[in-house]
C-alpha positions, 0 to 999 in steps of 0.5 A: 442664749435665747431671748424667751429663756432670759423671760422665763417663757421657756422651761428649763432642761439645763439640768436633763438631757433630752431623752430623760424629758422624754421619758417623763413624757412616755410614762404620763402618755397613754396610747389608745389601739382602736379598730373600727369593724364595721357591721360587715366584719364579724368574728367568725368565719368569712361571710359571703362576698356578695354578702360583704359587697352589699353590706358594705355599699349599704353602709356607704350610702348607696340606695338598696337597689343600685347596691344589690346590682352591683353586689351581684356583678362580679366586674364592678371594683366595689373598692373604686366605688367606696373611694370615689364616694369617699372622696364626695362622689353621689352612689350614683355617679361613682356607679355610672363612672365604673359601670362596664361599656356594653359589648367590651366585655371579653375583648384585649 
């Protein structure tokens, strides 16, 4: 016997089995779904890429020119950029990070 039960420090479940104390448990609980949907996402038919990938870099932090940049190229991976500035990278850096080198497009 445990030291703690002898003090009454520990309740007392001698008399039920584990899952009757955990189906006590179950009906006093309540569990809450959310989903977080950002402006971007809306409920009715799919908005514009371009239109999503400016308004998502927007919501991120980063400034209205440099998002519309890159919004409208198509070989920037706007989900790379969220995770770098969701790791603390400034806009700015996580853009110069994943900016194409000039003259490697279209080479293997």
């Amino acid at each position: 016997m445990f030291a703690a039960r002898q003090r009454n420090l520990l309740p007392d479940f001698s008399d039920r089995g584990k899952t009757q104390v955990l189906a006590a448990r179950e009906q006093i609980m309540t569990i809450h779904h959310f989903v977080h949907r950002g402006s971007c996402v809306g409920d009715g038919p799919p908005v514009d890429v371009a239109a999503w990938r400016l308004c998502r870099l927007l919501e991120a932090g980063f400034p209205v020119d440099l998002a519309k940049q890159l919004a409208a190229e198509p070989g920037i991976d706007v989900h790379a950029l969220l995770a770098l500035v969701d790791r603390g990278c400034p806009p700015d850096l996580a853009a110069r990070i994943l900016s194409p080198v000039p003259g490697l497009r279209g080479r293997s």
